[in-house]
ZATORRO-221448 format. One line per 5 residues: number of its first residue (from 1); for each residue x, y, z of C-alpha. Coordinates in Angstrom, 3 decimals, always signed. Layout:
# residues N
NUM = X Y Z  ...
END
This chain:
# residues 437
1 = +40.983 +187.193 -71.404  +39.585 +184.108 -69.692  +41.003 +180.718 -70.393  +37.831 +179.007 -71.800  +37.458 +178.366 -75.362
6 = +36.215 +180.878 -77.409  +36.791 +182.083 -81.599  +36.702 +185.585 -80.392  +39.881 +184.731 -78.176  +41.340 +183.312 -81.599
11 = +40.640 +186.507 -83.393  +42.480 +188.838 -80.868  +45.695 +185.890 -80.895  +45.071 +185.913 -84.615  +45.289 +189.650 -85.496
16 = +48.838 +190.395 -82.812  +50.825 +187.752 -84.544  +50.026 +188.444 -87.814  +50.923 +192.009 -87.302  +54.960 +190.038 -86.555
21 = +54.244 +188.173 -89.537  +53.843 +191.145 -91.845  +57.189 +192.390 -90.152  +58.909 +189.330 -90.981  +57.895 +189.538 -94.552
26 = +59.368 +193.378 -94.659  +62.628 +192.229 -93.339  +62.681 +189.542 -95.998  +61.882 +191.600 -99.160  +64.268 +194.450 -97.728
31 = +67.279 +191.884 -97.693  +66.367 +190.381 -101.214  +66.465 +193.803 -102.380  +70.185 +194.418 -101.059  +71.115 +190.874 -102.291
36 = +69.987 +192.186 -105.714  +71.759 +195.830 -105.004  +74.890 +193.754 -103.899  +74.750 +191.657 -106.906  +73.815 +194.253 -109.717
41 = +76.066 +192.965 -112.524  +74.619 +190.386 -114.782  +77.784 +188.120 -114.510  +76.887 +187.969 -110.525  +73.938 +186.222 -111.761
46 = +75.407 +182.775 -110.213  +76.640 +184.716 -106.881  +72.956 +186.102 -106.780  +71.145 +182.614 -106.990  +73.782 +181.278 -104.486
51 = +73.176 +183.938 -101.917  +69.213 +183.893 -102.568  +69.584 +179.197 -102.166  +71.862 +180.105 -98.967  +69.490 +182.693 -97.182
56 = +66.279 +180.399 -97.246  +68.469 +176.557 -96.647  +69.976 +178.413 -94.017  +66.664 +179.307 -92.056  +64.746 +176.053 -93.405
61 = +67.621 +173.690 -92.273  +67.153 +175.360 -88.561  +63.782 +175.457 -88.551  +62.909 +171.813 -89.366  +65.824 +169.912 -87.551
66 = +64.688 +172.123 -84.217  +60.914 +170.633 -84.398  +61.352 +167.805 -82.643  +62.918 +169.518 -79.622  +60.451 +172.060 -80.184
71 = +57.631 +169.505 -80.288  +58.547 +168.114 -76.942  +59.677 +171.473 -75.140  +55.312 +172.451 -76.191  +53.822 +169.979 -74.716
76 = +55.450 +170.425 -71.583  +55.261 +174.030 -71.067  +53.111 +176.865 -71.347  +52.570 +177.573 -74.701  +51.842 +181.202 -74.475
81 = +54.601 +181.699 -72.847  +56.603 +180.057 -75.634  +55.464 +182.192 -78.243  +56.106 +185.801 -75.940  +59.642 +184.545 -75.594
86 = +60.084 +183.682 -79.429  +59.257 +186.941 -80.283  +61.343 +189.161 -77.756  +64.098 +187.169 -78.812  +63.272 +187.809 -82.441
91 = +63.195 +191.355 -81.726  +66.578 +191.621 -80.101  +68.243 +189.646 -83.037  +66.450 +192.310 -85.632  +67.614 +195.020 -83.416
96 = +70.955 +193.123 -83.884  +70.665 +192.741 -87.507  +69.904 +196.474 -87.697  +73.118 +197.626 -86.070  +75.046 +195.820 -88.166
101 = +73.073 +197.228 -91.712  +73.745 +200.823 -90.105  +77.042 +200.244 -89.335  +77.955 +198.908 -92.754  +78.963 +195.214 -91.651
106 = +76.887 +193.056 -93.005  +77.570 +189.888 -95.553  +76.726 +186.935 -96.599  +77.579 +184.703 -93.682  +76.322 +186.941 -91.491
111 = +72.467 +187.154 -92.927  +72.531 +183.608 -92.878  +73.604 +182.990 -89.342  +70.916 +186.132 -88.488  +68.176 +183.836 -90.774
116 = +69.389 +180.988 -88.986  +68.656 +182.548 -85.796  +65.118 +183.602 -86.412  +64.455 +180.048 -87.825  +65.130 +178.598 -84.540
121 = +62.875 +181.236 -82.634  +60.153 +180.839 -85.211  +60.381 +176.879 -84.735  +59.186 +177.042 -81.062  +56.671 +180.296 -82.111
126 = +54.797 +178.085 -84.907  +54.774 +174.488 -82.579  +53.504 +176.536 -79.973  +50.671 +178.684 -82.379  +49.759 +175.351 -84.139
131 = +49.402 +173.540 -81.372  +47.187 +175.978 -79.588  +44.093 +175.653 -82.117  +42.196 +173.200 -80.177  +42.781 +174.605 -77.171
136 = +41.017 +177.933 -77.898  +39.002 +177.333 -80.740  +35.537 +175.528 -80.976  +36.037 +172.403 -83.284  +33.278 +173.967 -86.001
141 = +35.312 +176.888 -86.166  +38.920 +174.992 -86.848  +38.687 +175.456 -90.822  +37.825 +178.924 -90.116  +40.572 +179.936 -87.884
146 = +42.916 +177.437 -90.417  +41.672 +180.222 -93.223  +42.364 +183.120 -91.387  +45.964 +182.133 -90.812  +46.632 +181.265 -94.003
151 = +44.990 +184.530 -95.296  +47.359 +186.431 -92.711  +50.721 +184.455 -93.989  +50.193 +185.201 -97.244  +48.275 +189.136 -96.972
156 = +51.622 +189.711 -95.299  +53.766 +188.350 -98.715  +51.270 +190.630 -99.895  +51.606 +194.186 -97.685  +55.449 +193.244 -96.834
161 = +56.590 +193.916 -100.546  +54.220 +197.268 -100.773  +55.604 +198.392 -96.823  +58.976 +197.516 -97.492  +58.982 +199.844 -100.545
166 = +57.359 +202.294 -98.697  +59.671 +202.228 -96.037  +63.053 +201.819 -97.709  +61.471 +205.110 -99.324  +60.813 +207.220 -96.457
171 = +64.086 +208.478 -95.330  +64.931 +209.474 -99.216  +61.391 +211.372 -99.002  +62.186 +213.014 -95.790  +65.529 +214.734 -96.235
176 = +68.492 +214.211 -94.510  +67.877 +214.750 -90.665  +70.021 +213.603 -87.524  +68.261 +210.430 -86.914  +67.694 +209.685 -90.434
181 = +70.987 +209.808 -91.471  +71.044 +206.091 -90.048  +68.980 +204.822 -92.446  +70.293 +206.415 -95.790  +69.767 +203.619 -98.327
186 = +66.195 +203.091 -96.572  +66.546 +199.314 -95.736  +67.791 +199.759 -92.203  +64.609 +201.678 -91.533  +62.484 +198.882 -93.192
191 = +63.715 +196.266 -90.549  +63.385 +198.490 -87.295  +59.390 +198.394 -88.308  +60.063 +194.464 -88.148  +62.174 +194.622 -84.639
196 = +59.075 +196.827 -83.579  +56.438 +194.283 -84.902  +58.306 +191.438 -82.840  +57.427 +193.515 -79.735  +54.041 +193.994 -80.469
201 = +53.211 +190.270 -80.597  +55.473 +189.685 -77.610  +53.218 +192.249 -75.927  +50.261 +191.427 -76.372  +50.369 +187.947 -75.196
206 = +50.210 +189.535 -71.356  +46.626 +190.145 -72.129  +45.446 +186.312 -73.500  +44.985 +183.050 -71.025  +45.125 +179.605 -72.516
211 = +42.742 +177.003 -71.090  +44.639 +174.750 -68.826  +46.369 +172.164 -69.685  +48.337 +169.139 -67.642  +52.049 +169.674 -68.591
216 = +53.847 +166.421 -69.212  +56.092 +166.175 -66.377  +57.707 +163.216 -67.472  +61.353 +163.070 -67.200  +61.878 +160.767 -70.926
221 = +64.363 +161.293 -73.653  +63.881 +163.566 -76.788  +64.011 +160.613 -78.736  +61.342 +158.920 -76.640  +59.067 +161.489 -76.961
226 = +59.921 +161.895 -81.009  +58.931 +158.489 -81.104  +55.696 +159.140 -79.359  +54.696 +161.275 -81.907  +55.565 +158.742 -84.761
231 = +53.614 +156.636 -83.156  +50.181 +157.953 -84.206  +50.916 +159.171 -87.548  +49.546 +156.450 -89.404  +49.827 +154.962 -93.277
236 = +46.927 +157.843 -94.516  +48.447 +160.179 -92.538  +52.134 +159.635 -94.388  +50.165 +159.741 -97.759  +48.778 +163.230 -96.527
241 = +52.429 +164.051 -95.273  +53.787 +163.165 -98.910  +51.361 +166.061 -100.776  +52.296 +168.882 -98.288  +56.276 +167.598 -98.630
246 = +55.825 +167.736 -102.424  +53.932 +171.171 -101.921  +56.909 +172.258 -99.597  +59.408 +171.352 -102.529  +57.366 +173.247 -105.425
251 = +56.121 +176.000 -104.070  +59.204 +177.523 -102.041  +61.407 +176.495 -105.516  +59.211 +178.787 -107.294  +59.158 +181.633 -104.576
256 = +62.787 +181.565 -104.981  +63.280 +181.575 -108.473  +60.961 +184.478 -108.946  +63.624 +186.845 -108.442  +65.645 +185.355 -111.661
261 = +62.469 +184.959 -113.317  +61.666 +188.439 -113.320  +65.430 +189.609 -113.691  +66.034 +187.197 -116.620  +62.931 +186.280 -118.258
266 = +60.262 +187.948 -117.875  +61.454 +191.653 -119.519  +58.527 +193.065 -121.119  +58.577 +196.055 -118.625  +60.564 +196.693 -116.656
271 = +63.267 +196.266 -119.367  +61.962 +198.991 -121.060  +62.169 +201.424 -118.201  +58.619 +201.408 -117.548  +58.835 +200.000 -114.132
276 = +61.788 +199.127 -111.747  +62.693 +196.008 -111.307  +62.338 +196.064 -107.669  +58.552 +197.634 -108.829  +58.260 +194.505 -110.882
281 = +59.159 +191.850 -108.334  +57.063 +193.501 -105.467  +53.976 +193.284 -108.106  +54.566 +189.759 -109.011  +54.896 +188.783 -105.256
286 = +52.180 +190.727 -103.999  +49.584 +189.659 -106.447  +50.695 +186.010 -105.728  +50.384 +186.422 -102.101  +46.864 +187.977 -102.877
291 = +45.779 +184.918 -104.300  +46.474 +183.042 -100.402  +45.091 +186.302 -98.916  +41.298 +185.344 -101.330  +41.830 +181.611 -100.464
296 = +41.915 +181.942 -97.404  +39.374 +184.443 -96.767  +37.748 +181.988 -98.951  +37.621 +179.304 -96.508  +36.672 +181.651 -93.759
301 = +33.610 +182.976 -95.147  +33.075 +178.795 -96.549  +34.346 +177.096 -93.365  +35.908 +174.915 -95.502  +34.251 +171.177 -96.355
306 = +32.125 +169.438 -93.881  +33.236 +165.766 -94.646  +36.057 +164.210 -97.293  +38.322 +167.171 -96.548  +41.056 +165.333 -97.932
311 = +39.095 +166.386 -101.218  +40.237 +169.817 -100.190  +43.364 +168.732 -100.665  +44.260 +166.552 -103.689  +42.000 +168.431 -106.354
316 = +43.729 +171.808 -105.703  +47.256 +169.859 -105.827  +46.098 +168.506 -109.236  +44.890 +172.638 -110.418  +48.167 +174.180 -108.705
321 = +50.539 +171.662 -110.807  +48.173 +172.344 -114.123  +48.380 +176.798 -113.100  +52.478 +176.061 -112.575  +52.915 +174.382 -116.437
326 = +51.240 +177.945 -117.702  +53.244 +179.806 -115.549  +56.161 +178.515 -116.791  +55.205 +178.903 -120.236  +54.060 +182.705 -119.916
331 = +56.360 +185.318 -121.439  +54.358 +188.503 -119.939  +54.600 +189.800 -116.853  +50.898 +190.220 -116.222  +49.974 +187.090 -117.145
336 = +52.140 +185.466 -115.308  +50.956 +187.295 -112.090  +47.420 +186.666 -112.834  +48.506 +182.500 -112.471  +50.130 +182.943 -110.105
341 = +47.246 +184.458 -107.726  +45.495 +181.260 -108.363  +48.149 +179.262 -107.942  +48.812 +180.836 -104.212  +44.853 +180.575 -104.338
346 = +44.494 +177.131 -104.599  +47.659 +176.189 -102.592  +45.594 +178.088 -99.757  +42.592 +175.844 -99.979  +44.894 +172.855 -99.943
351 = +47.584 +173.909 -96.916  +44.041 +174.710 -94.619  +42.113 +171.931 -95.598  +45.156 +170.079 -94.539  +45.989 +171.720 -91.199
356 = +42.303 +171.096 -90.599  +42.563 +167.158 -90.608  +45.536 +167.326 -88.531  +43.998 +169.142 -85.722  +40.471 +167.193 -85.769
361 = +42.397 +163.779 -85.812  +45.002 +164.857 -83.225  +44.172 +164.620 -79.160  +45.314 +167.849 -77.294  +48.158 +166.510 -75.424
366 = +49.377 +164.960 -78.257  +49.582 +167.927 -80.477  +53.190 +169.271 -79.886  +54.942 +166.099 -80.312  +52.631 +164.883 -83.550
371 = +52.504 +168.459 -84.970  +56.665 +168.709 -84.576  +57.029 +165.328 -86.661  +54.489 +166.456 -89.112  +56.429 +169.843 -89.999
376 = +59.512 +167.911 -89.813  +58.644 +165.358 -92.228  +56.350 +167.518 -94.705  +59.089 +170.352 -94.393  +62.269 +168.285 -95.279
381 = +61.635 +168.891 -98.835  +61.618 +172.573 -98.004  +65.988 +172.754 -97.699  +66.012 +171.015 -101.019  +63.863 +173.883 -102.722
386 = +66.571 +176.199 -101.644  +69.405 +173.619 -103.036  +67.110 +172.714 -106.149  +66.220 +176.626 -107.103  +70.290 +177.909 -106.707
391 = +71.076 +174.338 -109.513  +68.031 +175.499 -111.077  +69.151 +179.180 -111.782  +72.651 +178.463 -112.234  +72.410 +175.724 -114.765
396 = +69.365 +175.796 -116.556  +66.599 +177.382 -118.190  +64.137 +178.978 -115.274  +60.897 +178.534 -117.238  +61.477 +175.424 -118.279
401 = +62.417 +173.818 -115.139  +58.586 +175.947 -113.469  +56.759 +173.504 -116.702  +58.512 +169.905 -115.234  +57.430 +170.927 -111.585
406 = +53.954 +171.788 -112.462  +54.001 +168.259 -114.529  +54.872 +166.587 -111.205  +52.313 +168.232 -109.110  +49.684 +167.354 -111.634
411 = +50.379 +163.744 -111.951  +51.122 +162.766 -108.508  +47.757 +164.482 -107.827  +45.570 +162.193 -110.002  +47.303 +159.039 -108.507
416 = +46.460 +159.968 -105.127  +42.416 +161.054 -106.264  +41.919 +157.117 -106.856  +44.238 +155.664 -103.534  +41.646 +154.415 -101.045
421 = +44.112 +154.844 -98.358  +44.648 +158.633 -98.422  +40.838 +159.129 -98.574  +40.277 +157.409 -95.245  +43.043 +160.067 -93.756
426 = +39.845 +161.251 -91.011  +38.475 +158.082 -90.151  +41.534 +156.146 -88.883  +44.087 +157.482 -87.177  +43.098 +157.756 -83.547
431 = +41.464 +154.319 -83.883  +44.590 +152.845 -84.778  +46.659 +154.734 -82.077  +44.312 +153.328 -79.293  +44.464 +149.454 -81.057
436 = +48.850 +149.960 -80.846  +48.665 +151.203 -76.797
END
């Protein structure tokens, strides 16, 4: 494909990475499932939430300290590139973490150095994707293309559950064969789809051009060109960081917690036989993730708004900490999944009306380094959920603690709806970069 700018373009880079993402998501679900097998015993509840806190810190600590070096490494290289190497080394460490399932030799400190390890690879794979946007896509189109990755992140929280399942099934439904005896307990199988889906996006990057543009041949320092990037993020622009770092806190806590939520509190079916609990916690996540799949489709069909997208923003902050107080109240499984779709729908609208601003404010060359601080700073909250959710389930009542956040989200929402500041977030920020050079 040519290297001009065109949505079509989008649409083909679009569809091959997602079809990694949904991989990623299988692997995920596949090793919370063994987590759960390895800790079956209801006194292993602690062990469970310390394993679940240590698997996602352990890939969120990587992946945020690495974006400034990831930031800088973009905008000087081909970012195409970039991403086809991200995901052939993803698909050798999968490969890796596949030998080791088969060959009965994986633990704790292993997953998280494997997590770890795709963290890093992912940081340079999303600076690089993000920061790619304007290149390819026509400016009335950003919202659009913002929708349609959202609706691919989260349709693969949604299909990853449902093909894990599937897969950790289909050597029990086979028989035992010669090659199949590999993957008796299912979940090795599961992740060789995801070492295969790495491949697939690696591959299909030999078949998409990016339009040119000047690398930064500057020899400065990594802090230098940090710095750079601080530069133009301006006082609006840390308001809008402050929302998506809040967001970033919530939203993984909860994500997290589900597992203990469904084990511990939320009983009413699968305690009674009538579903598995692994049945249970694949419904609850898929039907959350298919409220981001509707929101973002949503905003693809919309376009998202016009003008005052920062309105995009704060009201569905305000309705996803009012959905999260009723979510944490809810004692029935299907009620609680029915919130949470339109929690996941409404965090949707919010994370791509937000990526949307970034990219319309932002010049081109720019984009690595501004887009690495960005993720750094909105994402440092995202560790914490990981420390917050293992004190949460080891100490104190899940539900409860799911109320206070919601209460949190809410409130800090109707501040920001009356702060002048954070509503001028499009109007000022390249201005004031050209006024400080």
């Amino acid at each position: 494909m040519k290297g001009e700018k065109s949505f079509k373009k989008f649409i083909f880079l679009w569809g091959t990475q997602s079809i990694s993402e949904i991989g990623s998501a299988v692997t995920l679900f596949s090793l919370i499932i063994w987590l759960t097998q390895h800790f079956n015993d209801p006194s292993e509840k602690h062990d469970l939430a310390f394993s679940l806190a240590a698997i996602n810190i352990s890939f969120a600590l990587v992946y945020i300290l690495l974006q400034p070096y990831a930031g800088v490494v973009v905008d000087k290289y081909n970012r195409r590139s970039i991403m086809m190497m991200s995901n052939y080394v993803s698909s050798l460490l999968t490969i890796g973490l596949l030998i080791l399932l088969t060959s009965g030799q994986v633990n704790i400190l292993l997953l998280v150095i494997y997590n770890s390890s795709i963290a890093a690879c992912r940081a340079f794979h999303m600076s690089a994707f993000s920061s790619s946007f304007s290149l390819i896509v026509p400016e009335k189109h950003l919202s659009r293309a913002n929708g349609m990755t959202q609706a691919s992140f989260n349709s693969s929280e949604v299909l990853g559950p449902i093909l894990a399942s599937f897969l950790i099934a289909v050597p029990g439904l086979l028989g035992a064969t010669k090659y199949l005896d590999l993957f008796s307990d299912g979940i090795p199988f599961a992740i060789l789809v995801d070492a295969i889906s790495f491949l697939i996006g690696a591959f299909a990057l030999h078949f998409i051009s990016f339009p040119y543009l000047k690398p930064n041949t500057a020899k400065t320092s990594l802090i230098k060109n940090f710095r750079e990037g601080i530069k133009f993020i301006n006082k609006p622009l840390y308001l809008l960081l402050s929302i998506i770092a809040l967001s970033n806190l919530i939203i993984p806590t909860l994500i997290t917690l589900q597992p203990l939520l469904v084990k511990y509190h939320l009983t009413d079916v699968w305690s009674k036989g009538e579903l598995s609990y692994d049945s249970v916690l694949a419904t609850l996540n898929s039907i959350n993730a298919l409220g981001g799949v509707v929101g973002g489709i949503v905003v693809t069909l919309w376009g998202g708004m016009r003008s005052k997208k920062i309105y995009g923003v704060v009201f569905p902050m305000i309705v996803v900490g009012v959905l999260q107080i009723f979510y944490g109240l809810s004692p029935f499984l299907y009620l609680t999944a029915a919130i949470g779709f339109l929690i996941f729908f409404a965090d949707t609208i919010l994370a791509t009306h937000s990526h949307t601003i970034w990219q319309t404010v932002t010049p081109d060359h720019l984009q690595g380094r501004v887009f690495a601080v960005r993720r750094m700073l909105a994402q440092v909250t995202w560790p914490l959920s990981g420390f917050l959710a293992g004190w949460i389930g080891g100490v104190f009542n899940i539900s409860h603690a799911i109320v206070c956040m919601g209460v949190l989200s809410a409130v800090v929402g109707l501040i920001y709806l009356g702060n002048k500041t954070l509503l001028s977030v499009e109007d000022t920020p390249i201005t004031d970069y050209i006024k400080a050079n």
